[in-house]
Every structure is written in C-alpha cells, then in structure tokens.
C-alpha positions in Angstrom: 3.0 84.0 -11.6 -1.0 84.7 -11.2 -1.8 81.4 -12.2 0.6 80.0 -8.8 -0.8 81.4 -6.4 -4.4 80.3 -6.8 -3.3 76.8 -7.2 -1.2 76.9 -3.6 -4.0 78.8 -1.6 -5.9 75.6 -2.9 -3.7 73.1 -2.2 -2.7 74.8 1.4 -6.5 75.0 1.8 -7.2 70.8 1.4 -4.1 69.9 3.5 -5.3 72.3 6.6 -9.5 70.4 5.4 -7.4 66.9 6.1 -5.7 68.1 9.0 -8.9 69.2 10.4 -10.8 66.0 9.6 -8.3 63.4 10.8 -7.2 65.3 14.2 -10.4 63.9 16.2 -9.0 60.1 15.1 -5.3 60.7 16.1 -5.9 59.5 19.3 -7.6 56.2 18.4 -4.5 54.6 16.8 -3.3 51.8 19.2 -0.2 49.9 18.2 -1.4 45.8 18.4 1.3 44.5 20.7 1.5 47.7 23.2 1.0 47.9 26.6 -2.4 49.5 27.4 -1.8 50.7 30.4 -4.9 49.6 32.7 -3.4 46.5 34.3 -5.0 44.4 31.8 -2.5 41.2 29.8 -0.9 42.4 27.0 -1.5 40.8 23.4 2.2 39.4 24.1 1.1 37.7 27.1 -1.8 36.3 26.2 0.2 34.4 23.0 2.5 33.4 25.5 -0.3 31.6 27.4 -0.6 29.0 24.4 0.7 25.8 24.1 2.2 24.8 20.6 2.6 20.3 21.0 4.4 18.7 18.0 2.2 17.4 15.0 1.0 14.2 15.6 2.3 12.3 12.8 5.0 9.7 12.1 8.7 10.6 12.7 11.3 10.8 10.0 8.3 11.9 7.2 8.4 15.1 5.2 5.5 16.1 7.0 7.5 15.6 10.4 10.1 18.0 9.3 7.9 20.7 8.4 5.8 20.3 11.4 8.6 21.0 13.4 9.6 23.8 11.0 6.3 25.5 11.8 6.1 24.8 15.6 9.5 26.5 15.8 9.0 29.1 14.1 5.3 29.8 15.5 6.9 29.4 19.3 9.5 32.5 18.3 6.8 34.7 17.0 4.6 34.3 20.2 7.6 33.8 22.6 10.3 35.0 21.7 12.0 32.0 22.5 10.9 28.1 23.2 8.6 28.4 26.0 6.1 30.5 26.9 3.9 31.4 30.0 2.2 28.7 31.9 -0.2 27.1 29.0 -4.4 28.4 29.0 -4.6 26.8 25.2 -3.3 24.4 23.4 -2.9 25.2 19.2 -3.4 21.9 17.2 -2.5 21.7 13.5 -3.4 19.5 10.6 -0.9 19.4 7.2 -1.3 18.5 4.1 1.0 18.7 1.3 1.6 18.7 -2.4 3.7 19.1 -5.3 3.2 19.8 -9.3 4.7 20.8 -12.0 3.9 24.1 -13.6 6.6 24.3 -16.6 7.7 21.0 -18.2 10.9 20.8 -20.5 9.1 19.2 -24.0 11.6 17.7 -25.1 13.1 15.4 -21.9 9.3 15.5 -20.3 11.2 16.7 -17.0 10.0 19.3 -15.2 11.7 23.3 -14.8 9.7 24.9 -12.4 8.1 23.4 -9.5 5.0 24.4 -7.0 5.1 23.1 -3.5 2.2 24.2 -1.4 1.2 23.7 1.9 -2.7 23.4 3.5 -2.9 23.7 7.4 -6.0 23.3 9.3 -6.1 24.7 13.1 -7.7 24.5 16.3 -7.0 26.4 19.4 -8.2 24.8 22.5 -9.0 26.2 25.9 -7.2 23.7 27.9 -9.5 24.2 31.0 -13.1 22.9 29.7 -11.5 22.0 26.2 -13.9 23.6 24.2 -12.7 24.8 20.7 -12.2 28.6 21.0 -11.4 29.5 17.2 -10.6 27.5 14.3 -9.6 28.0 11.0 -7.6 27.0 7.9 -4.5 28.3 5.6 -2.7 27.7 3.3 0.9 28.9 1.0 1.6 28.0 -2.3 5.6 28.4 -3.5 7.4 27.7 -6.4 10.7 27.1 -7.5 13.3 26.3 -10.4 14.8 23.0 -10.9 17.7 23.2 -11.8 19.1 21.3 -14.4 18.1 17.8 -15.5 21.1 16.2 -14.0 21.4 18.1 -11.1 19.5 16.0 -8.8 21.1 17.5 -5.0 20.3 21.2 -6.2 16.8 20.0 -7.0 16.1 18.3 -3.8 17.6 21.3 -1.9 15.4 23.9 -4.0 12.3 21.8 -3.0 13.6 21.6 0.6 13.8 25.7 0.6 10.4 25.8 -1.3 8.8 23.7 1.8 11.3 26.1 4.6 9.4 29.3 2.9 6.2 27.2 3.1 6.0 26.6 6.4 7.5 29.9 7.8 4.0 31.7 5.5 1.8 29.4 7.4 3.3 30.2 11.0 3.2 34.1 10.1 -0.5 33.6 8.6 -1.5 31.5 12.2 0.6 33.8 13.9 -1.4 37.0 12.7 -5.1 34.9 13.1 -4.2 34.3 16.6 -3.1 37.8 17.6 -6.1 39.1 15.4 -8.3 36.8 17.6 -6.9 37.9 21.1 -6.6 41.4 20.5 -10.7 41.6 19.3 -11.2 40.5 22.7 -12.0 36.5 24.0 
C-alpha cells in the first residue's frame, strides 16, 4: 500500500507540470473555418470567391468524366452547393491517368487486382491581373479486385469505383491546399 502512494503523488505531480505548461497555449488554438471575429472574410468566403471551369478536354473521354467528378465534388467542399460568391480566382486543373496490374492470375495471364491512379496538376489564378497565385500538383493511387475472369460488367464497374474514389482524394487533397493557402494569409 506504501509503494501506491509514491507512484500517485508522482503521476498527480506530471499531470498538474502539463497542465501548467500547456495553459499559456490554450488560447492560441483557432478552429480553420471559424469566424474570427474582426470583420475580416472568413476561410469559407474566401473559397467561395474561386471559380472552378470544367477541364478542358474532349467530351465523352474517361478523362471528361472524372473531370467533372472532381469539379463537383471540389464546388461542394468550397460551396456547399454549385455556385459560389462572385469569382476573384479561377482554379485550373490538368489530369492524367493510368492503369496497371499489380497481381496477375499465372495460369490465364489475366489480371486480379488492379491500380488506377490519378496525377493532377493545378493553378489558381487571380482573375484581376491573371497572375498565377499558387500552384501545385497531386496525385491518388487506388486499387481494386477484378473480379472474376468472366465477369467483364463487375470489372468495369470496380474500375469505374476505383476512378470515383480517385477523383474524390484529389478534390479533398486541392481542397485542403487551397484552404491551407488562404488561411496562411494572401
């Protein structure tokens, strides 16, 4: 029963040391997408203020699909909805695509698992002088099961999901560079 206490009074003893260390930085944590109070836009607004046009490439290609997929999704993160505020940028993308096969069956050569990946290449523009404001590049890698040798509609749909997942990772990984870039300050 000694042996308790000693051990307590010490452990007591660090908490009430961390409490006392980390009570001067309790009042720097600011939430990213709060309201600060001083009149000045919000991270919300100033997302809102960028324009997202569709990908400039040829309708009816895979590429067209997923362009749209990412716009889309990439408008609801910043919006909330389709539009946004009157545009101050304008955020133009760049895809590139590409399949392979990670696991192939050795006796029908066919493949069983699949990666699809995704590179996209940004550029937000300040619509006003047109100058590039902040640039930059990501990219998502996915993979996914074929299933079955025969089953040639349940692969095309697994490849279709692998590109939906895709393109929703690259509009969350924009979506965070652009927020990280407006709330550092322009």
């Amino acid at each position: 029963m000694s042996s308790v206490r000693p051990a307590l009074a010490k452990m007591v003893a660090r908490l009430a040391l961390a409490a006392m260390l980390a009570a001067p930085l309790a009042g720097c944590f600011q939430p990213m997408y709060a309201d600060r109070g001083d009149g000045s836009p919000t991270l919300r607004d100033k997302l809102a203020a960028i324009e997202v046009p569709p990908l400039d490439v040829p309708n009816g290609s895979r590429v067209a699909r997923l362009g749209v997929e990412i716009r889309n999704a990439l408008m609801f993160k910043m919006y909330g909805s389709a539009t946004g505020a009157p545009p101050l940028y304008s955020l133009k993308m760049n895809l590139t695509t590409q399949r392979s096969s990670l696991i192939v069956d050795p006796t029908t050569a066919l493949p069983t698992i699949e990666n699809y990946g995704i590179d996209a290449s940004y550029r937000l523009i300040e619509i006003a002088t047109g100058k590039v404001v902040m640039s930059g590049n990501t990219f998502s890698r996915v993979e996914y099961d074929v299933p079955g040798q025969t089953q040639r509609f349940a692969r095309t749909r697994a490849g279709r999901d692998a590109e939906d997942r895709a393109a929703q990772e690259i509009a969350e990984n924009i979506n965070t560079r652009l927020a990280s870039y407006f709330y550092a300050g322009i």
